[in-house]
Structure formats: structure tokens, C-alpha cells
PyMOL Python script that loads the backbone (N, CA, C, O; Angstrom):
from pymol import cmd

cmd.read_pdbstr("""\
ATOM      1  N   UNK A   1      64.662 -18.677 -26.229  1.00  0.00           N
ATOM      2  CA  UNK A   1      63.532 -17.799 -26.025  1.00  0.00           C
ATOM      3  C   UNK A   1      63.773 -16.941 -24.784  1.00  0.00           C
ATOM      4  O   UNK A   1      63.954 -17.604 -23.763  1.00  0.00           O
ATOM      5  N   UNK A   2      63.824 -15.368 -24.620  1.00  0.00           N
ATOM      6  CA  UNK A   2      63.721 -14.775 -23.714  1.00  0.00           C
ATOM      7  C   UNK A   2      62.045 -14.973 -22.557  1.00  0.00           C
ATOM      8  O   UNK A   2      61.205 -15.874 -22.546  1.00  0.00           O
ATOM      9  N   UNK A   3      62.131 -13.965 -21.907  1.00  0.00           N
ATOM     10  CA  UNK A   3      61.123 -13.862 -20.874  1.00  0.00           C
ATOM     11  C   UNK A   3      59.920 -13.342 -21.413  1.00  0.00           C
ATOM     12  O   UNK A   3      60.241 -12.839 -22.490  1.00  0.00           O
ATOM     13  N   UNK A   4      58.879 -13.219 -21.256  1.00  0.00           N
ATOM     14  CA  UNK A   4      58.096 -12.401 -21.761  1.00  0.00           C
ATOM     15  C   UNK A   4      57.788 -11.617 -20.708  1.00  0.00           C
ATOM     16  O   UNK A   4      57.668 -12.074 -19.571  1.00  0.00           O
ATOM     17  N   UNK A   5      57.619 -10.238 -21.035  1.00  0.00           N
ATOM     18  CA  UNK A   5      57.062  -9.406 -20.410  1.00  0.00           C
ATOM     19  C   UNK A   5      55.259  -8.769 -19.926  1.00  0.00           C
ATOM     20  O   UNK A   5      54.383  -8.609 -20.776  1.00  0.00           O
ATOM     21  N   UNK A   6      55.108  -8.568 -18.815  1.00  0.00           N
ATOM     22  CA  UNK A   6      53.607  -8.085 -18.944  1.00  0.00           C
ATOM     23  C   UNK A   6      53.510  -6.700 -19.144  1.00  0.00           C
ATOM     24  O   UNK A   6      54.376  -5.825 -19.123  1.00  0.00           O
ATOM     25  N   UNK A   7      52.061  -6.647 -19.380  1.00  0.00           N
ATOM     26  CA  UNK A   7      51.227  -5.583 -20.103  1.00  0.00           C
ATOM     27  C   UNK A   7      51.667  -4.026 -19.343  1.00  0.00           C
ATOM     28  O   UNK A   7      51.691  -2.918 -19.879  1.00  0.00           O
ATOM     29  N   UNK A   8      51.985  -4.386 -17.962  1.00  0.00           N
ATOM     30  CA  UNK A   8      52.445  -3.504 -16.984  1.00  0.00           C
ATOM     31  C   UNK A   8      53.370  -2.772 -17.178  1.00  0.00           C
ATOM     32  O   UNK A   8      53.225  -1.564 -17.367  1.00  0.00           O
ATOM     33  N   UNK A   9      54.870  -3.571 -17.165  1.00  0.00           N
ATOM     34  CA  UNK A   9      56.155  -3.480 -17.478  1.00  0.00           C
ATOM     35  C   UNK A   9      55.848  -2.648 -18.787  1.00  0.00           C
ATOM     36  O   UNK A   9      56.195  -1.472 -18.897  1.00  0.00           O
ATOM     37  N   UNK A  10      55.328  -3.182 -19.545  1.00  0.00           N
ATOM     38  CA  UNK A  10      55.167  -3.045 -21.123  1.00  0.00           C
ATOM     39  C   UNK A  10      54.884  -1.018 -21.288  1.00  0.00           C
ATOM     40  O   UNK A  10      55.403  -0.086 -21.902  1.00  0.00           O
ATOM     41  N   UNK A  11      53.844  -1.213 -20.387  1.00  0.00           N
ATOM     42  CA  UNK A  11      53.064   0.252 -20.161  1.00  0.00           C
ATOM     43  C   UNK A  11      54.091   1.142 -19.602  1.00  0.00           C
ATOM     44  O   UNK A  11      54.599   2.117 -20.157  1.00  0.00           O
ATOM     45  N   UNK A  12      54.307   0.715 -18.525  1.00  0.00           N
ATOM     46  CA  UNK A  12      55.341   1.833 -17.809  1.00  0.00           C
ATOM     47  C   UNK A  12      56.003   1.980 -18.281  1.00  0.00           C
ATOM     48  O   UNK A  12      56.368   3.155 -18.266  1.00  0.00           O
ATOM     49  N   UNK A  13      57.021   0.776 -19.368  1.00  0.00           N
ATOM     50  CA  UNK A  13      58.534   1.448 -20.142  1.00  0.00           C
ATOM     51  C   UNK A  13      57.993   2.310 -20.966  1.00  0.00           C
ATOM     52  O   UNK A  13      58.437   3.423 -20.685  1.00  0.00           O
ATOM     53  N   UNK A  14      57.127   2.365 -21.999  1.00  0.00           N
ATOM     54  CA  UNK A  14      56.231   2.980 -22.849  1.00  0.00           C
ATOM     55  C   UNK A  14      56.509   4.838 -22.442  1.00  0.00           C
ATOM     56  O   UNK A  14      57.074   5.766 -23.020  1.00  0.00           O
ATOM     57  N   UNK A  15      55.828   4.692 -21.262  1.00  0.00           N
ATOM     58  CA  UNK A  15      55.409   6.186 -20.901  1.00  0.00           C
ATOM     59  C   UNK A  15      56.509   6.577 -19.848  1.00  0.00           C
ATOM     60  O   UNK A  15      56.212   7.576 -19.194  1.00  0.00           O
ATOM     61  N   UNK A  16      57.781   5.966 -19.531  1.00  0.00           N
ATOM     62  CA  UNK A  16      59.182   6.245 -19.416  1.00  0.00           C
ATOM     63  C   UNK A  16      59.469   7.327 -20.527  1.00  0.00           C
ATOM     64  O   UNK A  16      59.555   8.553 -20.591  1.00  0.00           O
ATOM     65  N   UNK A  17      59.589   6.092 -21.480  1.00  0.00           N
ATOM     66  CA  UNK A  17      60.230   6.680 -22.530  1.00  0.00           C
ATOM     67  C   UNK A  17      59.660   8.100 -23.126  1.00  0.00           C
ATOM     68  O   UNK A  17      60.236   9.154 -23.397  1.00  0.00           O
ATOM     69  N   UNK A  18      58.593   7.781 -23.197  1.00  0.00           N
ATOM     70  CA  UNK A  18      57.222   9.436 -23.910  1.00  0.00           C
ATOM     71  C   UNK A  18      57.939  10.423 -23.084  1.00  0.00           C
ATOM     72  O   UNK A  18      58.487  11.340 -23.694  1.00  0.00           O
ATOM     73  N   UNK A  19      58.044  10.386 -21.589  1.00  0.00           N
ATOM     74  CA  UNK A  19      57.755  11.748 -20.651  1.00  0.00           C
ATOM     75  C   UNK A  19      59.709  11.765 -20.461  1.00  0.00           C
ATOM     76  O   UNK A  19      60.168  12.625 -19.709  1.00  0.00           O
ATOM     77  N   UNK A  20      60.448  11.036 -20.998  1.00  0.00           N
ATOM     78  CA  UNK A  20      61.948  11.543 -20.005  1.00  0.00           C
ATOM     79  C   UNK A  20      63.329  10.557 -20.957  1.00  0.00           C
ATOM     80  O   UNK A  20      64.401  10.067 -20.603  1.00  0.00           O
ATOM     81  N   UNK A  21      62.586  10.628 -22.261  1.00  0.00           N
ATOM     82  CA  UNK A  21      63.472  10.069 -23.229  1.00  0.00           C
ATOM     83  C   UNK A  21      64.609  10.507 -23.290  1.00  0.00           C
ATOM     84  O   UNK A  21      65.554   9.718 -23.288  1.00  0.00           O
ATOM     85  N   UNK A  22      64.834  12.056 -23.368  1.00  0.00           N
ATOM     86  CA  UNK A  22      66.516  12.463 -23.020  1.00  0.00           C
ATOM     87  C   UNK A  22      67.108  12.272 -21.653  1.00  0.00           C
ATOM     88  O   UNK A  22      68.181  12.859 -21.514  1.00  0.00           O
ATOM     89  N   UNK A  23      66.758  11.720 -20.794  1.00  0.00           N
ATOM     90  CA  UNK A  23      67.423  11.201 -19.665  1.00  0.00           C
ATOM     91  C   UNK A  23      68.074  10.081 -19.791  1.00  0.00           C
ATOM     92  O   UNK A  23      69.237  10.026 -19.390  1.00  0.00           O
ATOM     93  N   UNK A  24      67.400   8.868 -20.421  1.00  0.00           N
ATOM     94  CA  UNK A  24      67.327   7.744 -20.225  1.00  0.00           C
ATOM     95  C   UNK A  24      68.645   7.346 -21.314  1.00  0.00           C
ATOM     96  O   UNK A  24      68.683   7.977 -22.370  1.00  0.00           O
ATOM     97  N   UNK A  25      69.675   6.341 -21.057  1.00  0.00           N
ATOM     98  CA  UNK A  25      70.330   5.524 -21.929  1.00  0.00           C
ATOM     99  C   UNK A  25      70.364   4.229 -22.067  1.00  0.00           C
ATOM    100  O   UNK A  25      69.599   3.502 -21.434  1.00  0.00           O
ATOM    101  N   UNK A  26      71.222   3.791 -22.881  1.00  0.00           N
ATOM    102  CA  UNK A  26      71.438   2.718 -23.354  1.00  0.00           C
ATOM    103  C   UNK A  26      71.540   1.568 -22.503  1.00  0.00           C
ATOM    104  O   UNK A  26      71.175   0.401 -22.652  1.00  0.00           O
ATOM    105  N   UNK A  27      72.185   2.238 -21.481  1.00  0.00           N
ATOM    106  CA  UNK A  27      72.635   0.856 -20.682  1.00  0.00           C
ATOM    107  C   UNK A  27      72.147   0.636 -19.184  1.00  0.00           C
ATOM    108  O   UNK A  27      72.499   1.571 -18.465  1.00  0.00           O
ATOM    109  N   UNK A  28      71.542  -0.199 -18.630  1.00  0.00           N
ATOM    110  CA  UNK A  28      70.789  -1.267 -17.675  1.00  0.00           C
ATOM    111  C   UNK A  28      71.189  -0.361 -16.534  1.00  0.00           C
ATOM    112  O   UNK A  28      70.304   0.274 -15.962  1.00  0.00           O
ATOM    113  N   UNK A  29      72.595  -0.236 -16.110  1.00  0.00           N
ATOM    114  CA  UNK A  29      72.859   0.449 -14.373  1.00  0.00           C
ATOM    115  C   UNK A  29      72.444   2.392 -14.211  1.00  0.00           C
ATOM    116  O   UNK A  29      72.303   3.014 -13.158  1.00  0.00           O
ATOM    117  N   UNK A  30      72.377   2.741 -15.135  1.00  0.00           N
ATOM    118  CA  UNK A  30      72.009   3.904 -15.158  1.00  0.00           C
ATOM    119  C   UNK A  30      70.677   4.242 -15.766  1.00  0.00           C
ATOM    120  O   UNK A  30      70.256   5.345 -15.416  1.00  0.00           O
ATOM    121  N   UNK A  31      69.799   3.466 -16.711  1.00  0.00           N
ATOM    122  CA  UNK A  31      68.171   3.419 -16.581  1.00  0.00           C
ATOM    123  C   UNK A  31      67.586   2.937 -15.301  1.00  0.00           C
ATOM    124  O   UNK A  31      66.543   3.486 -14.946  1.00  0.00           O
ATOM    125  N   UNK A  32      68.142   1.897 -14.469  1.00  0.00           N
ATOM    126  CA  UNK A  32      67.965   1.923 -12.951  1.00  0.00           C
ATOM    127  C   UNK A  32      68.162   2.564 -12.050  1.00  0.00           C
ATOM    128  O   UNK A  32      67.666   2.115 -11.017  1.00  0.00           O
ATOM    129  N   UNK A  33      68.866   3.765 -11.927  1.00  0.00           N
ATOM    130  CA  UNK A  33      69.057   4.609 -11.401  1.00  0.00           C
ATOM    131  C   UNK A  33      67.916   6.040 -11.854  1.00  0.00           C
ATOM    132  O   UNK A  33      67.467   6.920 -11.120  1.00  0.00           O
ATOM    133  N   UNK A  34      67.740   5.840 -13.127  1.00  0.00           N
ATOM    134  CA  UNK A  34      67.071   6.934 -13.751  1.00  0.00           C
ATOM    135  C   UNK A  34      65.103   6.836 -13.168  1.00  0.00           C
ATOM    136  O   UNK A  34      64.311   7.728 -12.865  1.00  0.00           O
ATOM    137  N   UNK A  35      64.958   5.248 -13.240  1.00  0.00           N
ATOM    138  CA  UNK A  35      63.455   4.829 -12.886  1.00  0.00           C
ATOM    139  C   UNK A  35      63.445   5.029 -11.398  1.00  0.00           C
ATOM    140  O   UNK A  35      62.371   5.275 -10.849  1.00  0.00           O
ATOM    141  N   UNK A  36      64.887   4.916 -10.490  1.00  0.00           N
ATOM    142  CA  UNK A  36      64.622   4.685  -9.231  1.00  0.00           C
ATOM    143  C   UNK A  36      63.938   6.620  -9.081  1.00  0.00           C
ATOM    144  O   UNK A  36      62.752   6.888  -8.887  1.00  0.00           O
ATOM    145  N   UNK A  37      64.908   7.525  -9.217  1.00  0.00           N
ATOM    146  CA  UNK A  37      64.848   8.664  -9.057  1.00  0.00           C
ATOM    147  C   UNK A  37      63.405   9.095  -9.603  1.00  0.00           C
ATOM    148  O   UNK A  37      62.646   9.706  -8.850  1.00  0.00           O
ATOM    149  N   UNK A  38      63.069   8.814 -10.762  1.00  0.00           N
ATOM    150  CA  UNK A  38      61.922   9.297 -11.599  1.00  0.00           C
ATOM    151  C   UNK A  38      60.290   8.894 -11.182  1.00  0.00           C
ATOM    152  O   UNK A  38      59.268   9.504 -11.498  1.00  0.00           O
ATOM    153  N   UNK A  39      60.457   7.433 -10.218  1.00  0.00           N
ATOM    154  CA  UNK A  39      58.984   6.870 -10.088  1.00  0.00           C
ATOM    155  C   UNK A  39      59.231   7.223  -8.648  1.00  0.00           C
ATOM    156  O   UNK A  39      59.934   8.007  -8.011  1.00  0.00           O
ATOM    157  N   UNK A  40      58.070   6.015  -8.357  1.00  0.00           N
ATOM    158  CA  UNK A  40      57.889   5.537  -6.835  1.00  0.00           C
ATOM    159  C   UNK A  40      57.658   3.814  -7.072  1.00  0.00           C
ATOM    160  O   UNK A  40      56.711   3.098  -6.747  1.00  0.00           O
ATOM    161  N   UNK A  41      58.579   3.585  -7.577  1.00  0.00           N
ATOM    162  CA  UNK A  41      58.155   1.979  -7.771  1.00  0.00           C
ATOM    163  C   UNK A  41      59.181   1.116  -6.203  1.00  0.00           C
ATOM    164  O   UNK A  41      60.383   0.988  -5.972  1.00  0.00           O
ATOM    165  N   UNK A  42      58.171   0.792  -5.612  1.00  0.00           N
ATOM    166  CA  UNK A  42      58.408   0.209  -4.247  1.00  0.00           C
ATOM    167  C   UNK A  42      59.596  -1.330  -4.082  1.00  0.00           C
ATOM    168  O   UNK A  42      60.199  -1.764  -3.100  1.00  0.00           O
ATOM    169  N   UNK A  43      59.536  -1.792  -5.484  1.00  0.00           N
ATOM    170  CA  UNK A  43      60.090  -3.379  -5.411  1.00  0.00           C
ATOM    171  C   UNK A  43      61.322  -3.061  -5.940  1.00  0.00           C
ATOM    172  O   UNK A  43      61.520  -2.034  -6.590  1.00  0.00           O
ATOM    173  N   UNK A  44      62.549  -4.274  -5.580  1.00  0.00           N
ATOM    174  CA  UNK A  44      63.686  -4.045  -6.607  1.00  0.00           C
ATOM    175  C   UNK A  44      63.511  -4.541  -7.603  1.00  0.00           C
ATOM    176  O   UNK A  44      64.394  -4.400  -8.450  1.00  0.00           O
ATOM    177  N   UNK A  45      62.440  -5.245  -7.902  1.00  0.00           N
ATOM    178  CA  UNK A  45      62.310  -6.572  -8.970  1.00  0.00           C
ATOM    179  C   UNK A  45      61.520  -6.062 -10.243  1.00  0.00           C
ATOM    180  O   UNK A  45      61.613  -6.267 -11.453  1.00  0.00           O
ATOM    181  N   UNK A  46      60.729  -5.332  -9.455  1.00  0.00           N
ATOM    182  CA  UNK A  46      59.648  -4.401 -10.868  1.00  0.00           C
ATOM    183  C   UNK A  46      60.565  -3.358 -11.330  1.00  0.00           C
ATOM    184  O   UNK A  46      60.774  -3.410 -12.542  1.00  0.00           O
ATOM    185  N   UNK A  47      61.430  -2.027 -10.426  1.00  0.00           N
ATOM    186  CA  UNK A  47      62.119  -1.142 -11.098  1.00  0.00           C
ATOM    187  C   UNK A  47      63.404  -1.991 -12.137  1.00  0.00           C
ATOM    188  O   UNK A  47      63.776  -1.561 -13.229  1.00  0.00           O
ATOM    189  N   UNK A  48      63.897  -3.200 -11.505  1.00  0.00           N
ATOM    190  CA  UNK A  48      64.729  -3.533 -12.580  1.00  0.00           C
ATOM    191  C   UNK A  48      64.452  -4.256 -13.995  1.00  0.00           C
ATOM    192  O   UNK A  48      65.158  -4.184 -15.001  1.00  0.00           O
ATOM    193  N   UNK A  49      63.434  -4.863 -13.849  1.00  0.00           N
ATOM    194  CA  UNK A  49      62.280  -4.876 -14.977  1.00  0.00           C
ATOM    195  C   UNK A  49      61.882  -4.157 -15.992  1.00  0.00           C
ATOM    196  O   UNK A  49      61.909  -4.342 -17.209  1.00  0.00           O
ATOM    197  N   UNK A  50      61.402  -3.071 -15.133  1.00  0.00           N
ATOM    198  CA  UNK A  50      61.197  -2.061 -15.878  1.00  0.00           C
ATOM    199  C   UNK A  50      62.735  -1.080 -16.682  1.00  0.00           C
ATOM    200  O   UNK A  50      62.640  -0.443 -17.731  1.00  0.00           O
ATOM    201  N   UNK A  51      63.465  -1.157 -16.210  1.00  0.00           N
ATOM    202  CA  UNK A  51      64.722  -0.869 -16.493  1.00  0.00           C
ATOM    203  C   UNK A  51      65.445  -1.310 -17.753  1.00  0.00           C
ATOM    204  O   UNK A  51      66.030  -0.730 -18.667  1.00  0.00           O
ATOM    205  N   UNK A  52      65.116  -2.811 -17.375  1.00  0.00           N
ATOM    206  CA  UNK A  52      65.559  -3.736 -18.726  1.00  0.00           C
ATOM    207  C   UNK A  52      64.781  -3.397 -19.816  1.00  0.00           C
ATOM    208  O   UNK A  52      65.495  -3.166 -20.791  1.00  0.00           O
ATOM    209  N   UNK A  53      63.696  -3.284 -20.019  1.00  0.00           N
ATOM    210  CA  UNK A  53      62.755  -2.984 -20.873  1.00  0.00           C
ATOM    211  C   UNK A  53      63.319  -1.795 -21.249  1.00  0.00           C
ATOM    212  O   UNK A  53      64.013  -1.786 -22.266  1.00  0.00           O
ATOM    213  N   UNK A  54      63.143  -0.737 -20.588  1.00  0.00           N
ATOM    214  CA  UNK A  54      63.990   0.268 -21.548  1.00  0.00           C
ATOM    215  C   UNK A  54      64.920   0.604 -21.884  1.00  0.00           C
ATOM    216  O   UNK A  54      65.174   1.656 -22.471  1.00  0.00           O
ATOM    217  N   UNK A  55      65.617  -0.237 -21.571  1.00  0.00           N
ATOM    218  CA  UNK A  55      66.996  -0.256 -22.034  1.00  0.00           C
ATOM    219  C   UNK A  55      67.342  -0.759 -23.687  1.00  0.00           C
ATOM    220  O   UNK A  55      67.988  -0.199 -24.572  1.00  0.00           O
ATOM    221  N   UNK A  56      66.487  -2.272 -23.650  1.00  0.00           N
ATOM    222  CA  UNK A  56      65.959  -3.176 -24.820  1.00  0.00           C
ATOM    223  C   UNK A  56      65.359  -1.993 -25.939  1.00  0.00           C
ATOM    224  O   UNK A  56      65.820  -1.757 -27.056  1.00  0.00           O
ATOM    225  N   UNK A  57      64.338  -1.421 -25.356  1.00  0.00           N
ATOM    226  CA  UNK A  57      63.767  -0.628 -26.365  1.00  0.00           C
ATOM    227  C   UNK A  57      64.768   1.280 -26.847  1.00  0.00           C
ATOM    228  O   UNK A  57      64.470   2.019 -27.785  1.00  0.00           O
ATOM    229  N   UNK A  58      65.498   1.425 -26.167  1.00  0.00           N
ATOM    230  CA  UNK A  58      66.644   2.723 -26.106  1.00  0.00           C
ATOM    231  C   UNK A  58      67.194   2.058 -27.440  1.00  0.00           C
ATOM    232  O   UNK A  58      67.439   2.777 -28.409  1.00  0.00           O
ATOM    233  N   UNK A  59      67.370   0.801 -27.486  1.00  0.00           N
ATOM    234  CA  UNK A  59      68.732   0.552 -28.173  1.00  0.00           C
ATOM    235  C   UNK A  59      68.198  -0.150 -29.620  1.00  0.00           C
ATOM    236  O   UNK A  59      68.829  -0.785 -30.465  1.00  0.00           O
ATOM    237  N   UNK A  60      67.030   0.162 -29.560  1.00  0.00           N
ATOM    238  CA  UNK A  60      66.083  -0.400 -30.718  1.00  0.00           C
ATOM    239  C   UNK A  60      65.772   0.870 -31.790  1.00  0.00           C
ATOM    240  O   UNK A  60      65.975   0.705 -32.993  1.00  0.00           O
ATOM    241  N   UNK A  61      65.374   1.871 -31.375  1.00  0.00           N
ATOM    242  CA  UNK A  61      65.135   3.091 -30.897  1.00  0.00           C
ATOM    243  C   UNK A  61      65.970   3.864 -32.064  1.00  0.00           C
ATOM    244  O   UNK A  61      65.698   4.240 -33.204  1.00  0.00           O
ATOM    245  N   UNK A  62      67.369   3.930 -31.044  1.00  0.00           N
ATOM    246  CA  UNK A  62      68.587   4.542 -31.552  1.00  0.00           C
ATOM    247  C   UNK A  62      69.573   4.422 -32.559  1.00  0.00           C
ATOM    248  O   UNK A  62      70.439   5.156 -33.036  1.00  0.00           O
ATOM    249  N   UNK A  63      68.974   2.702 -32.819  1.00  0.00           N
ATOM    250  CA  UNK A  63      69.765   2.039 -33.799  1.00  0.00           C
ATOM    251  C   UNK A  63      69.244   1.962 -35.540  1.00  0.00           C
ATOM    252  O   UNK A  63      69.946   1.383 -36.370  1.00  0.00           O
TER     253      UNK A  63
END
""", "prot")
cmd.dss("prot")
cmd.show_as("cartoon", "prot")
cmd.util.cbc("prot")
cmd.orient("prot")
């Protein structure tokens, strides 16, 4: 069983993806780079979170 995610995470990858979908790819070190530049999310723990999540969902997505 993976992690589950909250409603938060859930939201923000969501409206990542809506507002900056052609930025964003497939893979984990460069959607972290993409959320760092794009938000103001203060923690390393929430932007990489949030990162994973869209990464998970890019590749859901595309496939």
C-alpha cells in the first residue's frame, strides 16, 4: 500500500496541472524544480509532495 495523500496536496497538484500543464513532466527532479519556481510553497516536504503527485498524475495522463 502506498501513502495516502491529503485533500491539500490533492488540490494543489490539481490546479498545477490546469494553469502550467505544458511545463510540467514526467519525472520527480524537474516537477520540483518547476513547483519550486511556480509557487511560494515555504517547506521542502510539501513542494516535494506536491511534486510527486504530479508527477504520478503526468504519467497517468500521458499514458
Amino acid at each position: 500500500m502506498g501513502r495516502i495523500r491529503t485533500k491539500q496536496i490533492k488540490r494543489l497538484g490539481h490546479k498545477f496541472i490546469e494553469l502550467h500543464k505544458a511545463k510540467l513532466a514526467k519525472t520527480f527532479p524537474e516537477n520540483k524544480q518547476r513547483v519550486q519556481e511556480l509557487s511560494d510553497v515555504k517547506t521542502k516536504k510539501l513542494r516535494n509532495m506536491i511534486a510527486g503527485y504530479i508527477t504520478k498524475k503526468m504519467k497517468t495522463i500521458e499514458d
